[in-house]
Gaussian input, Z-matrix of N, CA and C with variables (Angstrom, degrees):
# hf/3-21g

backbone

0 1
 N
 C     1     B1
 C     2     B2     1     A1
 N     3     B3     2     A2     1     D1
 C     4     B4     3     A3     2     D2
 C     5     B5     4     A4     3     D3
 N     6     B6     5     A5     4     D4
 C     7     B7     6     A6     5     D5
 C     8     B8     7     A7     6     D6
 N     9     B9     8     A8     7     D7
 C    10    B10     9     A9     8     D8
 C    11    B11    10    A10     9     D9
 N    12    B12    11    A11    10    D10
 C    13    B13    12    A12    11    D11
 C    14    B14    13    A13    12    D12
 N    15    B15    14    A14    13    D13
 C    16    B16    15    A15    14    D14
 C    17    B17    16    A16    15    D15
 N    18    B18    17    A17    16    D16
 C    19    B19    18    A18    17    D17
 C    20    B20    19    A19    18    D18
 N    21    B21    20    A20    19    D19
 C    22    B22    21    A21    20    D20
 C    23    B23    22    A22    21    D21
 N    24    B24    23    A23    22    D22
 C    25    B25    24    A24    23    D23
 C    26    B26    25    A25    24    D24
 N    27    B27    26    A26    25    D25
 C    28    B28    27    A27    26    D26
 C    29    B29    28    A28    27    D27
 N    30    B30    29    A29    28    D28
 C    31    B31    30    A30    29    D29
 C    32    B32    31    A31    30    D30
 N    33    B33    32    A32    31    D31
 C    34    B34    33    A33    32    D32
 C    35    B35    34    A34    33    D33
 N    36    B36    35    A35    34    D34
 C    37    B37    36    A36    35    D35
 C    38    B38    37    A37    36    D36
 N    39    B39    38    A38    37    D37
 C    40    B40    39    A39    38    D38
 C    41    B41    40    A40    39    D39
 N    42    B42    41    A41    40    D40
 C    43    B43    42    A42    41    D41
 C    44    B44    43    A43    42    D42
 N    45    B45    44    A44    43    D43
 C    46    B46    45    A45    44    D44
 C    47    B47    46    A46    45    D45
 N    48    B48    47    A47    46    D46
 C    49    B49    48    A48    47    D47
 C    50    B50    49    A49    48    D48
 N    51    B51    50    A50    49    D49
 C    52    B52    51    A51    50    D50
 C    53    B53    52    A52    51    D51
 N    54    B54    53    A53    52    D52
 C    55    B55    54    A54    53    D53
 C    56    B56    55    A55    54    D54
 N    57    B57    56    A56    55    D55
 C    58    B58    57    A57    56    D56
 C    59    B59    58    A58    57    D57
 N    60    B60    59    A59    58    D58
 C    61    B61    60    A60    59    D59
 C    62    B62    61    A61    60    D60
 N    63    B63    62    A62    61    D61
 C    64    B64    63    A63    62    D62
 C    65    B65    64    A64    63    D63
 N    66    B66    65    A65    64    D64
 C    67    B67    66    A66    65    D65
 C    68    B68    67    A67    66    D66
 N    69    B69    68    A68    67    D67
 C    70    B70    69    A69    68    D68
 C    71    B71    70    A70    69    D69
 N    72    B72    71    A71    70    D70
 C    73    B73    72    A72    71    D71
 C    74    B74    73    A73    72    D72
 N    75    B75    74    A74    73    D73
 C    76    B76    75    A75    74    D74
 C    77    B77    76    A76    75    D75
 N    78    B78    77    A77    76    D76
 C    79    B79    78    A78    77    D77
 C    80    B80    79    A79    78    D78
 N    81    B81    80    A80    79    D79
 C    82    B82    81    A81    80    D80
 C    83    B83    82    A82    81    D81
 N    84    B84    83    A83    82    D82
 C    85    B85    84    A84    83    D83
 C    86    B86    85    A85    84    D84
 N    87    B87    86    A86    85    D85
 C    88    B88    87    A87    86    D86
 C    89    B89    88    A88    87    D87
 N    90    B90    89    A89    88    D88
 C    91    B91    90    A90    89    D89
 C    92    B92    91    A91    90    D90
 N    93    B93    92    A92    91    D91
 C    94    B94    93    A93    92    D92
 C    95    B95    94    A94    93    D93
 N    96    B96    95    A95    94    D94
 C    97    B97    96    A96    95    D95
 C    98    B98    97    A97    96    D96
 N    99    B99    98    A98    97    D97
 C   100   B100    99    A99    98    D98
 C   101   B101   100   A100    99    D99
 N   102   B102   101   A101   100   D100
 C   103   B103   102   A102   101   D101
 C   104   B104   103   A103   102   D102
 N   105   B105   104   A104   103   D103
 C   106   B106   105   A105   104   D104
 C   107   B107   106   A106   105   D105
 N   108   B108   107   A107   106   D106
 C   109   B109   108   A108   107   D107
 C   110   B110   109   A109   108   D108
 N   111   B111   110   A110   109   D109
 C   112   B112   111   A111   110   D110
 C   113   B113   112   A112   111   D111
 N   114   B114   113   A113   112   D112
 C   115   B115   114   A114   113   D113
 C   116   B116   115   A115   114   D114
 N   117   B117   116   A116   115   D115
 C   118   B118   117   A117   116   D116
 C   119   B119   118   A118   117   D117
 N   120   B120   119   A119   118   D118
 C   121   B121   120   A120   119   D119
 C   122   B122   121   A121   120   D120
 N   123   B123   122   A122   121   D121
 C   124   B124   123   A123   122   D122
 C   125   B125   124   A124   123   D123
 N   126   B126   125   A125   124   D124
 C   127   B127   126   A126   125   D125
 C   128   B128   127   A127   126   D126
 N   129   B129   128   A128   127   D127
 C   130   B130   129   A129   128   D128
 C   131   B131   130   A130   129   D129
 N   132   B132   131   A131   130   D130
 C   133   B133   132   A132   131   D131
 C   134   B134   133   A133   132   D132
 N   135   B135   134   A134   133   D133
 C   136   B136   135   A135   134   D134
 C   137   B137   136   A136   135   D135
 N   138   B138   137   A137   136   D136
 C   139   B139   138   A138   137   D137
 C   140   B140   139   A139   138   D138
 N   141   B141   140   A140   139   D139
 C   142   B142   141   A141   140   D140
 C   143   B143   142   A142   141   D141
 N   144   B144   143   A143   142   D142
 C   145   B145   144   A144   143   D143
 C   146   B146   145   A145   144   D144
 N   147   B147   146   A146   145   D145
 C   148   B148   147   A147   146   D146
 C   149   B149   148   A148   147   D147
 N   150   B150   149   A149   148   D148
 C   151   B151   150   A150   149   D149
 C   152   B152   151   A151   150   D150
 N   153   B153   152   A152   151   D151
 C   154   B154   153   A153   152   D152
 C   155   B155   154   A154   153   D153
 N   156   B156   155   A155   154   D154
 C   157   B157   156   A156   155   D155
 C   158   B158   157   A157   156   D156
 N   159   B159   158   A158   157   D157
 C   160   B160   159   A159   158   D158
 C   161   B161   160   A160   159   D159
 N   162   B162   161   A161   160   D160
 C   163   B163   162   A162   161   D161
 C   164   B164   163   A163   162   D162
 N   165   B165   164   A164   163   D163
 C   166   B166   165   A165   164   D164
 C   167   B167   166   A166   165   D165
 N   168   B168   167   A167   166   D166
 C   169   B169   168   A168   167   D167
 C   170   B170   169   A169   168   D168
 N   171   B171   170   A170   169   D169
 C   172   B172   171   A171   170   D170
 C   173   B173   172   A172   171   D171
 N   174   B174   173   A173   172   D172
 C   175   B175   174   A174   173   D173
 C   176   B176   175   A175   174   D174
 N   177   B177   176   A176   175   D175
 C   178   B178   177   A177   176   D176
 C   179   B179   178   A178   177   D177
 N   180   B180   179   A179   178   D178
 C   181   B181   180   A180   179   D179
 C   182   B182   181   A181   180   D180
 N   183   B183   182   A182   181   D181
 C   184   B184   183   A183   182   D182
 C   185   B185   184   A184   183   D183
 N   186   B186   185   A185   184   D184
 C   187   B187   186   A186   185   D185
 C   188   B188   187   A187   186   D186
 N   189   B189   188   A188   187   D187
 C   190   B190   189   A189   188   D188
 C   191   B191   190   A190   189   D189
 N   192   B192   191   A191   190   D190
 C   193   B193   192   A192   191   D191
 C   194   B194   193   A193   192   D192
 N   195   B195   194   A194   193   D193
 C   196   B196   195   A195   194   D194
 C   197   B197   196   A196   195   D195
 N   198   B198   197   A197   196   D196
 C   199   B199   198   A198   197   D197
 C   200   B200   199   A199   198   D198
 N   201   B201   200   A200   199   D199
 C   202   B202   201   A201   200   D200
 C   203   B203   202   A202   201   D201
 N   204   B204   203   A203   202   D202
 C   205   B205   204   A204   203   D203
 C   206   B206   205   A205   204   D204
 N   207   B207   206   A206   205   D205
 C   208   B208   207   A207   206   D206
 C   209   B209   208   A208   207   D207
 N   210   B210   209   A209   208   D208
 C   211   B211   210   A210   209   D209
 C   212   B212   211   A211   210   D210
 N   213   B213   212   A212   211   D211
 C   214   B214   213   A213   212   D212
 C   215   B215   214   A214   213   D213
 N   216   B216   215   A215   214   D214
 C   217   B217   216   A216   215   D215
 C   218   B218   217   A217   216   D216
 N   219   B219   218   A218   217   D217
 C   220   B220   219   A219   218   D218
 C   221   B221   220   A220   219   D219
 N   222   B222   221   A221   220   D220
 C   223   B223   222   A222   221   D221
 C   224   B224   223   A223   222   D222
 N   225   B225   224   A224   223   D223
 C   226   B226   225   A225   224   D224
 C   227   B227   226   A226   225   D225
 N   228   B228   227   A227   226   D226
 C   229   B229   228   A228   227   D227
 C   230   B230   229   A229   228   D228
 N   231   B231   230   A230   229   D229
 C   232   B232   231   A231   230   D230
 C   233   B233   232   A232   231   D231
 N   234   B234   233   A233   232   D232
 C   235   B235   234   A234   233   D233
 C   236   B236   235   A235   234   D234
 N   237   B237   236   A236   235   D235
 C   238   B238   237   A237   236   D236
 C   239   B239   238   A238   237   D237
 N   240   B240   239   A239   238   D238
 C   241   B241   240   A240   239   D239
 C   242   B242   241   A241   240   D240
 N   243   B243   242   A242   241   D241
 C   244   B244   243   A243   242   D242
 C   245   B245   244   A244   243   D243
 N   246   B246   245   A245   244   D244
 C   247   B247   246   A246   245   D245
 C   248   B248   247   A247   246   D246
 N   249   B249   248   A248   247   D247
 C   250   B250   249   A249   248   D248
 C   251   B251   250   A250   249   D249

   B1=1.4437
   B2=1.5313
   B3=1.1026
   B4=1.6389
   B5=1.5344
   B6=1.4786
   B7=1.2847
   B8=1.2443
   B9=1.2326
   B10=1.3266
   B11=1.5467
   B12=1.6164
   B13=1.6846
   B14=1.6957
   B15=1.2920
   B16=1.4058
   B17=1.6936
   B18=1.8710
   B19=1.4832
   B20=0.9350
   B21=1.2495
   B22=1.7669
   B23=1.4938
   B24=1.6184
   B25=1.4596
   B26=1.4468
   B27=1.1865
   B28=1.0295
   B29=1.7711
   B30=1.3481
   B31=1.6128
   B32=1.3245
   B33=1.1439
   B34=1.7100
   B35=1.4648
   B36=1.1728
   B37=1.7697
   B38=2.1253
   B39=0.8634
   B40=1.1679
   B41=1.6087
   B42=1.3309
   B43=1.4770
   B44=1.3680
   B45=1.2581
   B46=1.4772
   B47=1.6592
   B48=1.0937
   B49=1.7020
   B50=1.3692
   B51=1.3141
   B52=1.5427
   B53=1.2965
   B54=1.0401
   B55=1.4790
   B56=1.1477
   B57=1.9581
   B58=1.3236
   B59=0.8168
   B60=1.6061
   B61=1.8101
   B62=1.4852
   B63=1.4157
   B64=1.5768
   B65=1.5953
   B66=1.2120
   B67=1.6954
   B68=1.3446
   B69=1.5803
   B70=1.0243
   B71=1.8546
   B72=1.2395
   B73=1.5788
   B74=1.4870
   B75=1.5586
   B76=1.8007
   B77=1.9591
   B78=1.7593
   B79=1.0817
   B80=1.5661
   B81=1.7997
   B82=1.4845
   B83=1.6749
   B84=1.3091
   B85=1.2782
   B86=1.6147
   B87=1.5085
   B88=1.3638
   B89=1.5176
   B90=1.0616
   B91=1.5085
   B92=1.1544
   B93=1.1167
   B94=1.5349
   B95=1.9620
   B96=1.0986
   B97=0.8533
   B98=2.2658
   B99=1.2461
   B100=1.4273
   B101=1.7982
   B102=1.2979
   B103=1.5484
   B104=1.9170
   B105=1.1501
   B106=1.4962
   B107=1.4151
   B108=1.3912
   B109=1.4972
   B110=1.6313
   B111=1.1828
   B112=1.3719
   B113=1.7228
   B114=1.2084
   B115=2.1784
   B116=1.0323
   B117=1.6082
   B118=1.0841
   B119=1.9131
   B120=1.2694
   B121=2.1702
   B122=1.2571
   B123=1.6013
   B124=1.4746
   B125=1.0158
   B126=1.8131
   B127=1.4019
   B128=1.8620
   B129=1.1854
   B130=1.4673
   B131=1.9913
   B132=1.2848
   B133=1.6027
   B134=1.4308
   B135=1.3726
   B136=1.4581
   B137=1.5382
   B138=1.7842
   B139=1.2412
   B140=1.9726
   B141=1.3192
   B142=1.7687
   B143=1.7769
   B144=1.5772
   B145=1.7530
   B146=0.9829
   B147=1.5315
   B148=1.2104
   B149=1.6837
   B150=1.0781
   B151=1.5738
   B152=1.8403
   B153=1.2609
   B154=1.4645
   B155=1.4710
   B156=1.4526
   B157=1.7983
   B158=2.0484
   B159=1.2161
   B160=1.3974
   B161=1.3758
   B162=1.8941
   B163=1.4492
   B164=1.7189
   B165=1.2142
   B166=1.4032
   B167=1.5765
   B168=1.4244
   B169=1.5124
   B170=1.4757
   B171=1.0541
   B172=1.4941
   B173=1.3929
   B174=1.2995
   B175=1.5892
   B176=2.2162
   B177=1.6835
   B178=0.7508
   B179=2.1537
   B180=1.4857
   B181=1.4985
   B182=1.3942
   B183=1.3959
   B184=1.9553
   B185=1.6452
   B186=1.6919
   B187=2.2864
   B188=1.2023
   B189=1.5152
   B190=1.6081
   B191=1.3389
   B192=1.8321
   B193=1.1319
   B194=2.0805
   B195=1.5032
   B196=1.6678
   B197=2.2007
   B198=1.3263
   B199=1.4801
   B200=1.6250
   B201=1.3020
   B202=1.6134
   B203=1.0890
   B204=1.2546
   B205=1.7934
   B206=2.0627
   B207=2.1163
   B208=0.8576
   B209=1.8404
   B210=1.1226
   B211=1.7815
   B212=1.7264
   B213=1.3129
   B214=1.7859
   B215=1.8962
   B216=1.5791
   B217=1.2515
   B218=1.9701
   B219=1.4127
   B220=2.0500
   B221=1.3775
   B222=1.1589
   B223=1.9430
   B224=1.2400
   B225=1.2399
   B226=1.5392
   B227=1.3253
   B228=1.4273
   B229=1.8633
   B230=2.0951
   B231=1.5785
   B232=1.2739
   B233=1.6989
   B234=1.8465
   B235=1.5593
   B236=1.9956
   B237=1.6380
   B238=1.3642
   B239=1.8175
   B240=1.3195
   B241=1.6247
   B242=1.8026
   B243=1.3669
   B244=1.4896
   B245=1.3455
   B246=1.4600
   B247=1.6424
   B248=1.6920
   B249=1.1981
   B250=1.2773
   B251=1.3168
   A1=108.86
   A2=119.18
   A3=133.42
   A4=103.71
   A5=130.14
   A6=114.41
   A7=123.62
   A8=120.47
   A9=118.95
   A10=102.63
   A11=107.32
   A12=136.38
   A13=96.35
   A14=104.89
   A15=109.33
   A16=88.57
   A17=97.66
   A18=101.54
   A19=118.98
   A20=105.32
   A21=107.69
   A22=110.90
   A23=108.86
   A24=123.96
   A25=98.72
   A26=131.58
   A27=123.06
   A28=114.31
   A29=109.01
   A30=113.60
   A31=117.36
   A32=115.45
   A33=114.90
   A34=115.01
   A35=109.89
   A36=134.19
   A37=79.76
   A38=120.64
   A39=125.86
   A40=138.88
   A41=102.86
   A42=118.10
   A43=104.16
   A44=115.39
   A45=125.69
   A46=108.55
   A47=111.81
   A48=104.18
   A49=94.47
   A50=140.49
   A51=106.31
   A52=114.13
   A53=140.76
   A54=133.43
   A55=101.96
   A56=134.04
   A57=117.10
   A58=147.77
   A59=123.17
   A60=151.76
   A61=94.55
   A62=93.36
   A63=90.24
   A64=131.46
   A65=108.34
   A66=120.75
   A67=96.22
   A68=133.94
   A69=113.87
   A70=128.98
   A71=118.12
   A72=115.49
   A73=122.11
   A74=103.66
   A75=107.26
   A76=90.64
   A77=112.13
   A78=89.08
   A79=130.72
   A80=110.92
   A81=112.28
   A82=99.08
   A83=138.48
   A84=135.29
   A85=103.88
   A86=128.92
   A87=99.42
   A88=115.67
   A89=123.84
   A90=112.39
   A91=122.32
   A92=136.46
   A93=140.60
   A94=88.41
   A95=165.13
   A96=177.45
   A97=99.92
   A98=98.76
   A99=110.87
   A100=95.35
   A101=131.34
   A102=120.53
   A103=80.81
   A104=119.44
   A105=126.83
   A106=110.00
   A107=108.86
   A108=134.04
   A109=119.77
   A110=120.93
   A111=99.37
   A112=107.74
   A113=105.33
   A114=105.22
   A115=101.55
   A116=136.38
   A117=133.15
   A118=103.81
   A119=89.12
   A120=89.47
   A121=106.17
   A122=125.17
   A123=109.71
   A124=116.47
   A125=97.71
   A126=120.95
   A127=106.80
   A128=122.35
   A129=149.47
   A130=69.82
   A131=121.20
   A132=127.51
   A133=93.55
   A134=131.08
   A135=143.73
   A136=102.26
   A137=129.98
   A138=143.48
   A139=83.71
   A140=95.96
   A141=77.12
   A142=104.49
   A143=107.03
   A144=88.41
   A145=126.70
   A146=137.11
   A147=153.85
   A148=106.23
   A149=114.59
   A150=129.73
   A151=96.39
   A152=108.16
   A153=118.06
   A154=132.83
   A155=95.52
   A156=110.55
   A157=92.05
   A158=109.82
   A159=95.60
   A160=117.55
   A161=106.12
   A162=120.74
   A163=92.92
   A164=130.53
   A165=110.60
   A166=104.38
   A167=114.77
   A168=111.90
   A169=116.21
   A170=123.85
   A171=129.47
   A172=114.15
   A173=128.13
   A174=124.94
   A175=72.96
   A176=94.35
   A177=106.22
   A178=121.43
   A179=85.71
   A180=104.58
   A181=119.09
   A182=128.69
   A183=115.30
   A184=89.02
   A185=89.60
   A186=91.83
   A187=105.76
   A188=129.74
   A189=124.42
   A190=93.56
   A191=93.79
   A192=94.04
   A193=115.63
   A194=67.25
   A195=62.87
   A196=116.51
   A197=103.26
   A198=91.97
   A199=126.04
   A200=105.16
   A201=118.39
   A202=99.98
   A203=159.18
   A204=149.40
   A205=70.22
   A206=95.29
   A207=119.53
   A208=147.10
   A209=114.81
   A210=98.54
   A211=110.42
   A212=109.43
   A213=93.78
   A214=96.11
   A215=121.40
   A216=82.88
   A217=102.18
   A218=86.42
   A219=101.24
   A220=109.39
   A221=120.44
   A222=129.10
   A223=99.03
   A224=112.58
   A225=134.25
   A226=93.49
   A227=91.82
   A228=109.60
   A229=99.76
   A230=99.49
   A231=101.94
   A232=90.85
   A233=97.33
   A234=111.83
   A235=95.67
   A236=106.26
   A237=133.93
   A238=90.61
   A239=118.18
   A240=100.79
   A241=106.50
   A242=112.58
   A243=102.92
   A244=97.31
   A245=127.36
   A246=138.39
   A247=84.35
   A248=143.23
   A249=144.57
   A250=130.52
   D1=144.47
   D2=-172.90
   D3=-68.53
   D4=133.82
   D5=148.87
   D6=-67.53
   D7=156.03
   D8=-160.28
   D9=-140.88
   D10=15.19
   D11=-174.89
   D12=-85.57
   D13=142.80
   D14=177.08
   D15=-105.27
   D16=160.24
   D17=159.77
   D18=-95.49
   D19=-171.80
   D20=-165.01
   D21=-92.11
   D22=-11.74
   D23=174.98
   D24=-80.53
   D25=-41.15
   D26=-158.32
   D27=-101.60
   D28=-19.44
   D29=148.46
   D30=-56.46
   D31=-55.37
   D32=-179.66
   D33=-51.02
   D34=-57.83
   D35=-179.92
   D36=-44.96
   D37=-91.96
   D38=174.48
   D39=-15.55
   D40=-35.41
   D41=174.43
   D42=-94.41
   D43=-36.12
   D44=176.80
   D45=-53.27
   D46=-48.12
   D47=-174.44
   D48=-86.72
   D49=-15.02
   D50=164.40
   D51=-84.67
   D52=-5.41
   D53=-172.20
   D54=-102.20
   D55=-20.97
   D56=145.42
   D57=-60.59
   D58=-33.80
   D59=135.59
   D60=-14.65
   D61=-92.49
   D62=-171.24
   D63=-33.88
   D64=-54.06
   D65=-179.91
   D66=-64.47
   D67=-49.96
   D68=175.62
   D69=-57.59
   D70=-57.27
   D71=156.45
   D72=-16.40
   D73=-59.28
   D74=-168.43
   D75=-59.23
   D76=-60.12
   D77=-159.92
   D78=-66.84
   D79=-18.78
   D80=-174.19
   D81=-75.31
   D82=-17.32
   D83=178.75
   D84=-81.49
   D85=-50.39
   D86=170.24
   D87=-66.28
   D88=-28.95
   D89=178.25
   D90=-77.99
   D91=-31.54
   D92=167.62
   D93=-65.73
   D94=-114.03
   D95=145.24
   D96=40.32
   D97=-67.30
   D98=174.66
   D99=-50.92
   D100=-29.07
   D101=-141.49
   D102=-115.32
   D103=-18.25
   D104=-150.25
   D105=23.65
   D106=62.48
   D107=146.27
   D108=-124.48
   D109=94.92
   D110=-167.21
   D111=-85.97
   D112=-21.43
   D113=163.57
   D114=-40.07
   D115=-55.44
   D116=-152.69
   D117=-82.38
   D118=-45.31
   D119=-179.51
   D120=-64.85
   D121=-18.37
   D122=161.90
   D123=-44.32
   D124=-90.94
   D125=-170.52
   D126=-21.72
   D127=-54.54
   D128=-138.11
   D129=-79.20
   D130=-72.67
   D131=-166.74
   D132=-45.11
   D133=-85.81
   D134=-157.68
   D135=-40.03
   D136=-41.89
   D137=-171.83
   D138=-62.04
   D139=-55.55
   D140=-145.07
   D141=-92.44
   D142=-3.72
   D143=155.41
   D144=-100.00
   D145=28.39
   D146=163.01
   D147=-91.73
   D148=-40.98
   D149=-178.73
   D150=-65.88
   D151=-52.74
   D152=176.48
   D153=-66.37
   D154=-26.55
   D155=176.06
   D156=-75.46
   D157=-51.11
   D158=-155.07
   D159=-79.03
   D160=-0.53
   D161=-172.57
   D162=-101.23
   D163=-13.38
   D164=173.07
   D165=-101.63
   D166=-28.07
   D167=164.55
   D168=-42.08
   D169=-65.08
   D170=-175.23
   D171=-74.38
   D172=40.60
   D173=-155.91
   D174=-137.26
   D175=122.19
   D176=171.92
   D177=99.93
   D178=-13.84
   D179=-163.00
   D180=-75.20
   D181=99.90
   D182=-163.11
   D183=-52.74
   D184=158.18
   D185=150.49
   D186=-119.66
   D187=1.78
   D188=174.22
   D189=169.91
   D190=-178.45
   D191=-169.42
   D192=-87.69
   D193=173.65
   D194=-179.25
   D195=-92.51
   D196=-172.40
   D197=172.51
   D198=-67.76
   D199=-35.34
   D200=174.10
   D201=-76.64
   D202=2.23
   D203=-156.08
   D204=-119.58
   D205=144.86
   D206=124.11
   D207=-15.67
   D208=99.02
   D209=176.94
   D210=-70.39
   D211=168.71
   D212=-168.17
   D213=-78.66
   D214=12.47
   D215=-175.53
   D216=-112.06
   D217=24.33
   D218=174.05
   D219=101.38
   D220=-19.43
   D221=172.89
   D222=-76.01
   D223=138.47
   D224=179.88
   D225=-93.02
   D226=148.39
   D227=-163.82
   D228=-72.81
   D229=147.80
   D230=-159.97
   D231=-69.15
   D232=162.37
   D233=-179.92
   D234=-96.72
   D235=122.70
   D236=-178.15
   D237=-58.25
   D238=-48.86
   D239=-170.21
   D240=-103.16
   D241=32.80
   D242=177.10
   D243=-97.69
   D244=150.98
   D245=-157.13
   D246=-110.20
   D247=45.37
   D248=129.53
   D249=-72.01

């Protein structure tokens, strides 16, 4: 039988573009509205909940390891001030 379970990468990825959508909408509608251009409060919305989807996407996200973490081959990552 198929899982039919989302991951947790892929929920986030997921919540992330609606909460940029959204933030983006509120802001291209007051600004298109403030500008009484609303072409322009689009464009201006779509720019900045795309900017916002990929800034709450990556919120939380390792990019490697750290110095105390393990390397994947079991050696602990070398010490930057050991005179070895």
């Amino acid at each position: 039988m198929a899982n039919d379970q989302m991951s947790g990468n892929e929920m986030r990825q997921r919540l992330s573009w609606g909460a940029g959508i959204a933030i983006g909408m509120g802001v291209g509608v007051a600004t298109g509205s403030a500008l009484d251009n609303m072409a322009l409060g689009i464009a201006i919305g779509v720019a900045i909940g795309v900017v916002f989807a990929i800034a709450i996407g990556s919120v939380g996200r390792r990019r490697g390891p750290r110095a105390d973490d393990e390397t994947p081959d079991g050696v602990g990552a070398p010490d930057p001030n050991s005179d070895v």
